[in-house]
MILO-837429 format. One record per residue: residue in three letters; x, y, z of N, C-alpha, C in turn; residue number from 0; chain. Coordinates in nm, 2 decimals. Layout:
N
+------+--------+--------+--------+--------+--------+--------+--------+--------+--------+------+-------+
| doro |   n_px |   n_py |   n_pz |  ca_px |  ca_py |  ca_pz |   c_px |   c_py |   c_pz | zaza | vexgu |
+------+--------+--------+--------+--------+--------+--------+--------+--------+--------+------+-------+
|  ala |      X |      Y |      Z |      X |      Y |      Z |      X |      Y |      Z |  NUM |     A |
...
+------+--------+--------+--------+--------+--------+--------+--------+--------+--------+------+-------+
//
This chain:
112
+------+--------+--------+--------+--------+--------+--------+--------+--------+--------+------+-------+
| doro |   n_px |   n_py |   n_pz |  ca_px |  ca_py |  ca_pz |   c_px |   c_py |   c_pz | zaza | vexgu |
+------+--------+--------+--------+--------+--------+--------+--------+--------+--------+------+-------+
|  unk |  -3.78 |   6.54 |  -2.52 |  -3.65 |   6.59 |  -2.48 |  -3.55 |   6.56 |  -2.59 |    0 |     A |
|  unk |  -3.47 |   6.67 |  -2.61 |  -3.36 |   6.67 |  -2.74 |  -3.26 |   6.59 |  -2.70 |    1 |     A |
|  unk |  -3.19 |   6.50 |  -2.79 |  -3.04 |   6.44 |  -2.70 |  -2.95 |   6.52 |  -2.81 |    2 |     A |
|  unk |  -2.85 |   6.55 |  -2.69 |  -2.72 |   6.59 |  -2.78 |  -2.71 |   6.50 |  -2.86 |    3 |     A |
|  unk |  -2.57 |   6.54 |  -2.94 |  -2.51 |   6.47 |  -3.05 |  -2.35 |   6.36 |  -2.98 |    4 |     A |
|  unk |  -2.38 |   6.40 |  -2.84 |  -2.30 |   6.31 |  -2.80 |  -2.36 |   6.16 |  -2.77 |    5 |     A |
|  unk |  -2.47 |   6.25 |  -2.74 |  -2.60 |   6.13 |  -2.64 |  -2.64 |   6.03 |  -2.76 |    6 |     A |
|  unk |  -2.65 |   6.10 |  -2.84 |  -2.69 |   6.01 |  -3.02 |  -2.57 |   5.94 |  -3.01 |    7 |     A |
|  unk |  -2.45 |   5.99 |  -2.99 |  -2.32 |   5.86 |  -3.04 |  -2.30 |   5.79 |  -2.98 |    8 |     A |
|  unk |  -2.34 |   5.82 |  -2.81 |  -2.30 |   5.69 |  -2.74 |  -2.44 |   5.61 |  -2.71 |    9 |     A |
|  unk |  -2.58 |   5.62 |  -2.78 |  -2.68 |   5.55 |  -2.81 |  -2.62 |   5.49 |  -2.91 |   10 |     A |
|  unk |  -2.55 |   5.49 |  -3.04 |  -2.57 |   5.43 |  -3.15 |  -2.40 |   5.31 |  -3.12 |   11 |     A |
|  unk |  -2.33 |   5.35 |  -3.02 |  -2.24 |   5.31 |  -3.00 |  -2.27 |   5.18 |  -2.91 |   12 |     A |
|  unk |  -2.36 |   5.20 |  -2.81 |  -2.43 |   5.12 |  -2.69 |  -2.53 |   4.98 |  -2.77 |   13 |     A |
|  unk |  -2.57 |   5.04 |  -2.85 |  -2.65 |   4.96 |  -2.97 |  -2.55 |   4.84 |  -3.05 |   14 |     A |
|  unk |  -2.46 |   4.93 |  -3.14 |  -2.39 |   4.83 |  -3.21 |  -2.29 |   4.78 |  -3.09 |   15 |     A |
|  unk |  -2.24 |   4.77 |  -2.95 |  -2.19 |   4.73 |  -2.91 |  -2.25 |   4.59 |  -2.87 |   16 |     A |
|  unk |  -2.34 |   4.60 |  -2.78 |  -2.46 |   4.51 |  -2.73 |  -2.48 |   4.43 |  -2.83 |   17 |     A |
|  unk |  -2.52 |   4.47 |  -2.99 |  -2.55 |   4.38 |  -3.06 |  -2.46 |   4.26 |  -3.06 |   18 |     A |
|  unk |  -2.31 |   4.36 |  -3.11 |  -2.21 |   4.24 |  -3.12 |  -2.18 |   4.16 |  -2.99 |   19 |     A |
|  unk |  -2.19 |   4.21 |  -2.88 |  -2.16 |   4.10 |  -2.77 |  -2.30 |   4.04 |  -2.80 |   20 |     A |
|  unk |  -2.42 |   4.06 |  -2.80 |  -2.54 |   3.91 |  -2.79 |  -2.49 |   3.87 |  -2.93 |   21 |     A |
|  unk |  -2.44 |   3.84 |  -3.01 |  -2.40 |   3.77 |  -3.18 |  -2.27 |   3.70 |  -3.09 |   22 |     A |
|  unk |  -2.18 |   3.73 |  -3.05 |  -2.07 |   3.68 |  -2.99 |  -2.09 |   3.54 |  -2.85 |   23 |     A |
|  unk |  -2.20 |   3.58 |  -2.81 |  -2.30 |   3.52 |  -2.65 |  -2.37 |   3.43 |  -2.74 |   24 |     A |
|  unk |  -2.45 |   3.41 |  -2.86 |  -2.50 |   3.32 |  -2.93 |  -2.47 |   3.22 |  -3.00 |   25 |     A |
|  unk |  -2.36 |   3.27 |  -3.10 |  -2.25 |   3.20 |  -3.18 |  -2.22 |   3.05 |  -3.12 |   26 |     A |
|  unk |  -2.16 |   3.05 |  -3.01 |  -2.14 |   2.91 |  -3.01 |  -2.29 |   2.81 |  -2.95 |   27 |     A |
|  unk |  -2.35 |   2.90 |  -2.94 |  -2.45 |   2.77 |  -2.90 |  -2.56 |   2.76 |  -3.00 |   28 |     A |
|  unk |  -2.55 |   2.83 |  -3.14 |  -2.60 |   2.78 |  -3.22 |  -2.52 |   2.69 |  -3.33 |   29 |     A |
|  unk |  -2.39 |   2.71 |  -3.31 |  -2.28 |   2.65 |  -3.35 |  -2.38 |   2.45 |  -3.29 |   30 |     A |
|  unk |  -2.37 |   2.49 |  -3.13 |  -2.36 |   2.35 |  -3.07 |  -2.52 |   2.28 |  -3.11 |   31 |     A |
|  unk |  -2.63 |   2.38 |  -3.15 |  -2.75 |   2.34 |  -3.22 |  -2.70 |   2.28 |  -3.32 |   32 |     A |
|  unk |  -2.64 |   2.34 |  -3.44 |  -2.63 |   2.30 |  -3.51 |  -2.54 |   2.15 |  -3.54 |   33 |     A |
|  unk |  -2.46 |   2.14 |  -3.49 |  -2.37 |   2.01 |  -3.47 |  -2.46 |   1.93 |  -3.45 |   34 |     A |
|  unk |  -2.59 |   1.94 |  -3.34 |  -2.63 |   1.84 |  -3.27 |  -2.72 |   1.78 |  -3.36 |   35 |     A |
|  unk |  -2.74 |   1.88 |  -3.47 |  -2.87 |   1.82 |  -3.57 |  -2.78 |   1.75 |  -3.74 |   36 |     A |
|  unk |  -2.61 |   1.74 |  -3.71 |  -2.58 |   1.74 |  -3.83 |  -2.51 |   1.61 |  -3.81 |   37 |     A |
|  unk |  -2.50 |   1.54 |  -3.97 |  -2.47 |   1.41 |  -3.93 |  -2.29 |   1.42 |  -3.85 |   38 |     A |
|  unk |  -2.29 |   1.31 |  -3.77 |  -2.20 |   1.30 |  -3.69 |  -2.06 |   1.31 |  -3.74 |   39 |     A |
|  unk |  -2.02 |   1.21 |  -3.88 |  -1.92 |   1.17 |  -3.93 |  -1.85 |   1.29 |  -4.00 |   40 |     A |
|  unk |  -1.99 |   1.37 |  -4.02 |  -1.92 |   1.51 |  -4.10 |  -1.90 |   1.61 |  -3.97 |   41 |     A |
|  unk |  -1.97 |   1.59 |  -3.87 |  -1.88 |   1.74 |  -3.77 |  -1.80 |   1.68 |  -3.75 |   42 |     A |
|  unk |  -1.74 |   1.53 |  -3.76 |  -1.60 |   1.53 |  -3.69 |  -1.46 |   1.55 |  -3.77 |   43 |     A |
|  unk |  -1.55 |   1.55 |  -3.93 |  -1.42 |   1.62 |  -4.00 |  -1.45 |   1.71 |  -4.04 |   44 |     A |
|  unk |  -1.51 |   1.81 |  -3.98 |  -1.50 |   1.95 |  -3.99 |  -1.44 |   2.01 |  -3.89 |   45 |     A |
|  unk |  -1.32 |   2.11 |  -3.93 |  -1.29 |   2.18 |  -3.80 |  -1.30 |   2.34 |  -3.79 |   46 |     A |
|  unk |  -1.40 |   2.38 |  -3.84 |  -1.50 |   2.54 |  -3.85 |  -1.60 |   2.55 |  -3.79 |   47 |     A |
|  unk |  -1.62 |   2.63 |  -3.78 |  -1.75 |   2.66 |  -3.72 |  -1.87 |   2.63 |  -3.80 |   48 |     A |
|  unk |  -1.95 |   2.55 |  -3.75 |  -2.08 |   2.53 |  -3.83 |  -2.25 |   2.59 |  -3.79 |   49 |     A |
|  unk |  -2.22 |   2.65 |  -3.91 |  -2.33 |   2.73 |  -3.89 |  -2.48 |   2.68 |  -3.98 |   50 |     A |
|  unk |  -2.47 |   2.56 |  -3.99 |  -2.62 |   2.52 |  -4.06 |  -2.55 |   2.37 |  -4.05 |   51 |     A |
|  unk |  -2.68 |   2.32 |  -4.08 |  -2.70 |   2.15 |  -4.07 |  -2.58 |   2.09 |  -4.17 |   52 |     A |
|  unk |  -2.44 |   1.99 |  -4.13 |  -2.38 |   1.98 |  -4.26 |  -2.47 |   1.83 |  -4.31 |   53 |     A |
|  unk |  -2.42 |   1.80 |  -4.42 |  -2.51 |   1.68 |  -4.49 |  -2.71 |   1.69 |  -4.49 |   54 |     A |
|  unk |  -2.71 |   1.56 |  -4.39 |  -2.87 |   1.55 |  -4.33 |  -2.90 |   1.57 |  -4.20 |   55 |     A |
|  unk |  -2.99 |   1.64 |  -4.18 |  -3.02 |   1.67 |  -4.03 |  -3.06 |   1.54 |  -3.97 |   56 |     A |
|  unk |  -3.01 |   1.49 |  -3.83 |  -3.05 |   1.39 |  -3.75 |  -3.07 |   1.42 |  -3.66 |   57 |     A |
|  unk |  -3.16 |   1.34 |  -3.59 |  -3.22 |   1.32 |  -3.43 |  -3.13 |   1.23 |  -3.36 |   58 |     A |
|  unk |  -3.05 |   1.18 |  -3.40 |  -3.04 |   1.01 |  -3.36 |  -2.97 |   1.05 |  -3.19 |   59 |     A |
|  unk |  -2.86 |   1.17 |  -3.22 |  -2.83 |   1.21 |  -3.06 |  -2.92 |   1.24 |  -2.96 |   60 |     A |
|  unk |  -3.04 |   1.34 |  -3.01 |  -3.13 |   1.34 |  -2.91 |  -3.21 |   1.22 |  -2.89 |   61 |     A |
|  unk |  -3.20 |   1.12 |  -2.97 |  -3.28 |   1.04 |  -2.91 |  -3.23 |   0.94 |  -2.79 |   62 |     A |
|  unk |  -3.08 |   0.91 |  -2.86 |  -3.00 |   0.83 |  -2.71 |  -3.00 |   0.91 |  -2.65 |   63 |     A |
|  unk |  -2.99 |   1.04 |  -2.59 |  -3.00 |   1.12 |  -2.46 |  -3.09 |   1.09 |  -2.43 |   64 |     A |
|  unk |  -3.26 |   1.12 |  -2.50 |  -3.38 |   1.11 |  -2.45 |  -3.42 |   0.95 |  -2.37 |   65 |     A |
|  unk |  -3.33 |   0.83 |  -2.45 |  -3.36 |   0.72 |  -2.38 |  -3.30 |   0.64 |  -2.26 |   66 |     A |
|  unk |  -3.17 |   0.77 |  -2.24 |  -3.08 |   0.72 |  -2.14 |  -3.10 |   0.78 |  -1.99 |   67 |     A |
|  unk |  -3.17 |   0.66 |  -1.94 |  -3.20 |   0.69 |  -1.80 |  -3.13 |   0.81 |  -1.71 |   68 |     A |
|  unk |  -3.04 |   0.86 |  -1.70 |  -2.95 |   0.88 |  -1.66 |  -3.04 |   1.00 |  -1.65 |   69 |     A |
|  unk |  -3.02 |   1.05 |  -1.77 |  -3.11 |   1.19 |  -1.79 |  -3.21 |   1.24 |  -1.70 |   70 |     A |
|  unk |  -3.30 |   1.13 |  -1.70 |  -3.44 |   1.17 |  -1.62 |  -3.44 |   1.13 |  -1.47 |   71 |     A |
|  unk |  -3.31 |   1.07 |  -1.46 |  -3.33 |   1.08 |  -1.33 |  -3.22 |   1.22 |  -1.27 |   72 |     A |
|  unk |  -3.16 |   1.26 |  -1.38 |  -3.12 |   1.38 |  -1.32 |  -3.22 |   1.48 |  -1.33 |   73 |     A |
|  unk |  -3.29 |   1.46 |  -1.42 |  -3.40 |   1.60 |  -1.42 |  -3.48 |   1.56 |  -1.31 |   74 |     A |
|  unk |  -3.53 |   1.47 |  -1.26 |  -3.61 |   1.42 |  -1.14 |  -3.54 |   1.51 |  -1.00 |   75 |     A |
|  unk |  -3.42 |   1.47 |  -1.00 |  -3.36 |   1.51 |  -0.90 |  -3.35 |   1.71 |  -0.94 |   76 |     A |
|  unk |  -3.30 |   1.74 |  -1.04 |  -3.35 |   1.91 |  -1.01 |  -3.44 |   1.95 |  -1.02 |   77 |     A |
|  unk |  -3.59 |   1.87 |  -1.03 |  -3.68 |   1.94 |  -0.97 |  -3.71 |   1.93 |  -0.89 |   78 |     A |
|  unk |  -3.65 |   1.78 |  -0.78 |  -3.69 |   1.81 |  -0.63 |  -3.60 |   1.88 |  -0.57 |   79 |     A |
|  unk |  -3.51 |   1.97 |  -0.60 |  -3.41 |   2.01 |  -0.56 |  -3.45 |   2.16 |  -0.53 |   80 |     A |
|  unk |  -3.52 |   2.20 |  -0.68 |  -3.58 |   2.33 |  -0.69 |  -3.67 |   2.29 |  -0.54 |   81 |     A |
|  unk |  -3.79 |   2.24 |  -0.58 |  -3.91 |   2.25 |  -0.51 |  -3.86 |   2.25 |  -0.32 |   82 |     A |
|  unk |  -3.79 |   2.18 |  -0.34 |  -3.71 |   2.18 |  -0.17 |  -3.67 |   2.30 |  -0.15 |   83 |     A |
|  unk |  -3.53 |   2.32 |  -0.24 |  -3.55 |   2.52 |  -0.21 |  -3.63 |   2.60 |  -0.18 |   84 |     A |
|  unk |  -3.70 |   2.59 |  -0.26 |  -3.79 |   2.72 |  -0.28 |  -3.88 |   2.69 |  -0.12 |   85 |     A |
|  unk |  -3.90 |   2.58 |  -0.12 |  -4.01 |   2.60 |   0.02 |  -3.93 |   2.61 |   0.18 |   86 |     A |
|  unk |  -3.79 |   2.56 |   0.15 |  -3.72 |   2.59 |   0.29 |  -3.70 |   2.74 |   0.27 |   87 |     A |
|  unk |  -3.65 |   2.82 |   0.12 |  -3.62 |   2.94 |   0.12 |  -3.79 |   3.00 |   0.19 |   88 |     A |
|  unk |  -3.83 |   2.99 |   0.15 |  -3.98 |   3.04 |   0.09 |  -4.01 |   3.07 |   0.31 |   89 |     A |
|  unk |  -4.00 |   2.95 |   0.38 |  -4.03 |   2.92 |   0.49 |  -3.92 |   3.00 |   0.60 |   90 |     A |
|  unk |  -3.81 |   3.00 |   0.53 |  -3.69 |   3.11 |   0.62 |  -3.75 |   3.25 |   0.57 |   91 |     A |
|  unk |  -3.75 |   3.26 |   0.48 |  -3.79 |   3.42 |   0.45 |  -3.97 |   3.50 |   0.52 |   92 |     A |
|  unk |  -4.02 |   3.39 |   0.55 |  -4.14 |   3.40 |   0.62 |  -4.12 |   3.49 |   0.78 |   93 |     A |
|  unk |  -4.03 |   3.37 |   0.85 |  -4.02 |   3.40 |   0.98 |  -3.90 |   3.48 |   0.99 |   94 |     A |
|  unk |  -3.86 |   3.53 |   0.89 |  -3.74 |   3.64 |   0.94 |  -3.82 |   3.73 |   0.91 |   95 |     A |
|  unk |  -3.94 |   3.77 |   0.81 |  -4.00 |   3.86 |   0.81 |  -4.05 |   3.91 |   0.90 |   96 |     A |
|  unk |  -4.09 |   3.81 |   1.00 |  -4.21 |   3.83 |   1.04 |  -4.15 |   3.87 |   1.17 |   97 |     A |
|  unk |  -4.03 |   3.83 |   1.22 |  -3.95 |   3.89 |   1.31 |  -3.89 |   4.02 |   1.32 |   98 |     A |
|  unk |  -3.87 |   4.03 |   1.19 |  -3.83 |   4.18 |   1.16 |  -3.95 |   4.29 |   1.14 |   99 |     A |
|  unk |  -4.08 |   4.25 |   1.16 |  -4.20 |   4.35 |   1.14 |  -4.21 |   4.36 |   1.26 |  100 |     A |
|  unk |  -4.18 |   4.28 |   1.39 |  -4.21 |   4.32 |   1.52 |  -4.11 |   4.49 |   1.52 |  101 |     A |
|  unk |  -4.19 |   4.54 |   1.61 |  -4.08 |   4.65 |   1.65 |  -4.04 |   4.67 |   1.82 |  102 |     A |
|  unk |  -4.12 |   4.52 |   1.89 |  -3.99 |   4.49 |   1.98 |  -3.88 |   4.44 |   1.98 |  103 |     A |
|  unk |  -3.86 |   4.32 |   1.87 |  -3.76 |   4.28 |   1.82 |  -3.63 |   4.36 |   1.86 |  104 |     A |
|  unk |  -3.54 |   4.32 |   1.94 |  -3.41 |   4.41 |   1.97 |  -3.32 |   4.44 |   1.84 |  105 |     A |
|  unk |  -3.29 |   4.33 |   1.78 |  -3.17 |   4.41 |   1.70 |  -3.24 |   4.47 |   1.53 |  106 |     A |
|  unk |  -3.36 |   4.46 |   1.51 |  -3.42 |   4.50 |   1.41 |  -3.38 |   4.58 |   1.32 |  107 |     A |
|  unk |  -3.35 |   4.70 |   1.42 |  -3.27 |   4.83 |   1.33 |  -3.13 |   4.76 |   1.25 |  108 |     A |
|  unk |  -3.05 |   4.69 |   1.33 |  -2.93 |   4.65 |   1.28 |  -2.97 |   4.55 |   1.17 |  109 |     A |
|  unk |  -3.04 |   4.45 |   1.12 |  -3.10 |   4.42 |   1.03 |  -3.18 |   4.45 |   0.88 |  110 |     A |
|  unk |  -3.25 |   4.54 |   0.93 |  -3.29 |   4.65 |   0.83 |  -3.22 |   4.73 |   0.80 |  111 |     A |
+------+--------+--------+--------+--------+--------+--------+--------+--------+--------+------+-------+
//
């Protein structure tokens, strides 16, 4: 199928649009990668955007996160939090189905 020449502009328009909002949607959280791997004393006198490691790349942030309890017990708690969901959702979505496949069911139609 041939596309107009309009269809071509608002393809190439849809394209460079999208790109720039995902470049705009990324920007700062590679900004926040990047800070998190750069030494400390220089992002805090830097007031630009940083886009690469300034000085030497460090761990040392991720590592006190990694060793601060706090953390794992929050991630503990959202995955029982998921797993709870999903099986009370999981368990309501069962028996409303299964109510709604009856076709005695009175208000069914209003439902569906």
């Amino acid at each position: 199928m041939k596309k107009s020449i309009g269809e071509k502009i608002f393809s190439v328009f849809n394209i460079v649009l999208l790109t720039l909002i995902g470049f705009i949607c990324l920007l700062p959280m590679w900004h926040i990668l990047m800070a998190s791997v750069s030494d400390p004393i220089a992002v805090a006198k830097s007031h630009q955007m940083i886009l690469y490691p300034l000085e030497t790349i460090q761990f040392k942030a991720y590592e006190m996160v990694l060793n601060y309890k706090g953390v794992w017990n929050g991630y503990r708690n959202t995955i029982f939090y998921v797993i709870a969901q999903c099986l009370i959702t999981g368990f309501f979505s069962v028996i409303g189905g299964y109510a709604l496949s009856r076709r005695s069911f009175r208000y069914r139609n209003v439902f569906i």
